[in-house]
C-alpha positions, -999 to +999 in steps of 0.1 A: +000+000+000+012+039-013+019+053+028+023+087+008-002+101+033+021+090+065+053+107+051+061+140+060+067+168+032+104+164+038+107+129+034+083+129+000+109+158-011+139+137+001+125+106-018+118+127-054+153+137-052+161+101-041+146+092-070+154+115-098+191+115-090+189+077-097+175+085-130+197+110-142+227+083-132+211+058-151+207+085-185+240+096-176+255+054-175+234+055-211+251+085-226+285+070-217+281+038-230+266+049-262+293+073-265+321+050-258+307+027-286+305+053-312+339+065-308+352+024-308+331+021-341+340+058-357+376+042-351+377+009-365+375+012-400+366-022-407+335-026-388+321+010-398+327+001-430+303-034-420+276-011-403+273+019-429+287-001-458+256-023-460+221-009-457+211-039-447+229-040-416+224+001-409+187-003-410+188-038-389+204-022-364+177+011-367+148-015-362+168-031-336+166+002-312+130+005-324+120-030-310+143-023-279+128+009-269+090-008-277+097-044-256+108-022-227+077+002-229+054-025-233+067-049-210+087-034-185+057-041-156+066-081-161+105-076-162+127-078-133+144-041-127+179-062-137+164-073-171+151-038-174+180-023-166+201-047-190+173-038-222+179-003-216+218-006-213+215-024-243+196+001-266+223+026-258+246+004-266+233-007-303+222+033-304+259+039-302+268+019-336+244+039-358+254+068-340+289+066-346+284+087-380+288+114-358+325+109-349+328+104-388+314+133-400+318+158-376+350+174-361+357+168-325+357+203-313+325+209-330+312+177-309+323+187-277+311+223-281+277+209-292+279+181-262+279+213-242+253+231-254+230+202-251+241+194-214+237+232-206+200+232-223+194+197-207+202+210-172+181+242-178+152+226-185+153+199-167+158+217-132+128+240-140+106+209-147+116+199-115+115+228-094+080+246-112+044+249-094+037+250-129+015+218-148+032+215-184+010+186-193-012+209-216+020+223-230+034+180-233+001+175-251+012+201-278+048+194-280+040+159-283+014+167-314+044+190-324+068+166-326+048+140-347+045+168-373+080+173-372+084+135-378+063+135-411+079+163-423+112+147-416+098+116-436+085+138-460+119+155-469+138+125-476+122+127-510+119+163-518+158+169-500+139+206-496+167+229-477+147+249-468+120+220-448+153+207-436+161+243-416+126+244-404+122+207-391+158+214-372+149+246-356+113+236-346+128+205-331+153+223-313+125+241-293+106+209-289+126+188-279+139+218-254+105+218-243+098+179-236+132+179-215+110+199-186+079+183-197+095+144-194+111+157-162+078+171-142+062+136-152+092+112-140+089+136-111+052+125-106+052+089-118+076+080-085+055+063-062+062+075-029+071+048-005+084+025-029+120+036-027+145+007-031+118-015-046+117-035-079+097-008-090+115+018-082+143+005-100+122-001-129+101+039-126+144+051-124+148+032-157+119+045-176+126+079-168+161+075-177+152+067-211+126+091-216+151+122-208+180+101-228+160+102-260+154+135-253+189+144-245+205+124-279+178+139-301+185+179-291+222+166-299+216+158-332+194+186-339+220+209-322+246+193-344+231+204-377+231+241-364+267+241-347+286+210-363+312+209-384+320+186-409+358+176-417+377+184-447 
């Protein structure tokens, strides 16, 4: 039973921040360990050459992070937290081979300046989703909506290669995806069920909200890294 009611408002506050510091350290563990893998991949020739060389292998790998992320949304109640936990590491993992492009493309000092733009944004946001009185779930609702209209217009433009579509899709999800940072983090902030700390499910809540606010965090990167990124000679 929730014994919310028998907690004092210190200890509810104590537990949130309990809680959300587990799931920034488990978006954090994420970031790391897709990172790591991108810059093994951007520096073995041979098996970048095997993952971007072959479309067949590119795009098995994109609908391998697609049924990743899904199994764990969907079924994440009948998982143990370890399994979870081991899906989720996973995903960053395999997101780390497609995203290794990056490290091929881009210079490093345009990466790291990028990296800290997004982390700067990231924190912003995500401290006044935590901290505001504020309910942003109208404003979710439409950044949500937002962000599926982004999506077909992305879709769209891979046919029509319009620049000018291209611009627009970037900068309006730049500010969406700035906007879903707060959003994601007032609703992990709420999802925690107080009392539960140290449970299975509060293992498995830390691991939701990690990925929520890591897919948040990797796509303002890329979006960031159209604006500010430079490619190499």
């Amino acid at each position: 039973m929730n014994n919310q009611f028998s907690l004092s408002e210190e200890d509810i506050k104590r537990e949130q921040a309990s809680f959300m510091t587990k799931v920034y350290g488990w978006m954090s563990l994420a970031l790391l360990v897709t990172g790591l893998v991108a810059v093994y991949v951007a520096s073995n020739a041979s098996l970048a050459s095997v993952i971007f060389g072959n479309k067949l292998v590119f795009f098995g790998l994109i609908i391998g992070e697609l049924f990743l992320v899904g199994y764990l949304s969907a079924a994440v109640h009948k998982m143990s937290a370890t399994t979870a936990t081991a899906v989720f590491i996973g995903y960053s993992a395999l997101n780390g081979l497609t995203m290794s492009f990056v490290f091929l493309i881009y210079t490093a000092e345009s990466i790291g300046s990028t990296f800290f733009i997004t982390g700067a944004t990231f924190a912003i946001m995500s401290i006044y989703g935590y901290v505001t009185k504020k309910d942003l779930t109208a404003i979710g609702s439409l950044l949500i909506m937002a962000f599926i209209g982004m999506l077909i217009a992305t879709l769209v433009n891979l046919f029509f290669q319009n620049e000018m579509l291209y611009w627009i899709t970037t900068y309006a999800g730049i500010l969406i995806f700035t906007g879903l940072i707060a959003y994601d983090t007032q609703k992990i902030k709420e999802m925690n069920i107080i009392g539960n700390e140290g449970t299975e499910e509060d293992r498995k809540e830390a691991v939701m909200g990690a990925l929520s606010l890591y897919l948040d965090f990797i796509n303002l990167f890329l979006l960031l890294l159209r604006v500010f990124g430079r490619t190499k000679d």
